[in-house]
Every structure is written in structure tokens, then in C-alpha cells.
N, C-alpha and C positions, 0 to 999 in steps of 0.2 A: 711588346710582350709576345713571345711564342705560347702555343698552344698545342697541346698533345690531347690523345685519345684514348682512353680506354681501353681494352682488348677484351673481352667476353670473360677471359679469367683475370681482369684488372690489370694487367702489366700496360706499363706506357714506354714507349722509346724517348729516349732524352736524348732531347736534337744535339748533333753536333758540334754546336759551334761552344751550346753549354760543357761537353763532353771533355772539347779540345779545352777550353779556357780552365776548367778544374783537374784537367790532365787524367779522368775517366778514361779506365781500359779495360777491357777484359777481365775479368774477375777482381775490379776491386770493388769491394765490403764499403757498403753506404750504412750509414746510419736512419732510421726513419721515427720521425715521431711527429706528432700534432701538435702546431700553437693556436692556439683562439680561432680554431676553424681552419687552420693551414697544415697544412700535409708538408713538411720538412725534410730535404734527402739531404744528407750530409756525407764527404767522404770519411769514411771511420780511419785512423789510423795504422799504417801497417802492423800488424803483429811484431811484438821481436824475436830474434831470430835462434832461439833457445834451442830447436833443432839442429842446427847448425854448428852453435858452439857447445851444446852434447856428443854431438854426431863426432867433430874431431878430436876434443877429449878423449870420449868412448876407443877411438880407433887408436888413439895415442894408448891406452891404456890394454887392448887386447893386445898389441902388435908387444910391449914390454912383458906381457903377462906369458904370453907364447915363448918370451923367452929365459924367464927366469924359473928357481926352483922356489916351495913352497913358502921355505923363510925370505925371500925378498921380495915375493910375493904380497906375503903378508905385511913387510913396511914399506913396498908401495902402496896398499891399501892404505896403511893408518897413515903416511904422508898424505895421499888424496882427501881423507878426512873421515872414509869408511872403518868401518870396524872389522875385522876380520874374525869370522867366528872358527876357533879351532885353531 
């Protein structure tokens, strides 16, 4: 069993060999909670990637919009699902 320390503001270093085996990196999001007196660090799941697949939509969507006039504008909006007001 390893054993860590405390720091004066509570943070603890989690030894490596725990780090490597749960594949712990630089900023991945643990979960934390208490069982029956145990203090529980779980890796949280990545987020999905909703930015990403906004972010190329989006660009798909200005780069058409840049080129079209206002009526087909507006039924690429209502094909995309948006309402176009006006």
C-alpha cells in the first residue's frame, strides 16, 4: 500500500505508478467522493466533443452563408432546422 501526504492546502501527489496504471495526465477531471470513511478519486469521463462538432458545422454554415443571397439563406436555415425570422 503507498502512502501520500497532505500539503497545508490538502492537495496530495498521486504516485506514479497509480497515475501510469489509470493512464492520469495533465488535466484529466477525477471524480471525488466519500465511502464509509474513504475518500474516493475516480477518473471522470471525457466530456464529448460538442465543440468540435459545433465548431465544423458552424464553419460549414458561415463559409455557405458568405456565399449565398438572402432567399437561400433562409432555406439553408430551415434545412438546418433553424427558423429564419424575416
Amino acid at each position: 500500500m503507498l502512502k501520500v501526504k497532505t500539503s497545508s492546502k490538502g492537495q496530495i501527489v498521486i504516485p506514479k505508478e497509480i497515475r501510469d496504471a489509470l493512464g492520469i495526465k495533465p488535466g484529466t477531471v477525477l471524480s471525488v467522493h466519500v465511502e464509509g470513511g474513504r475518500i474516493i478519486l475516480e477518473p471522470s469521463p471525457a466530456p464529448p466533443d460538442i465543440f468540435v462538432e459545433l465548431g465544423k458545422k458552424s464553419e460549414q454554415i458561415l463559409k455557405e452563408s458568405k456565399r449565398v443571397d438572402d432567399e437561400r439563406l433562409g432555406r439553408l436555415l430551415r434545412n438546418l432546422g433553424v427558423e429564419s425570422s424575416g
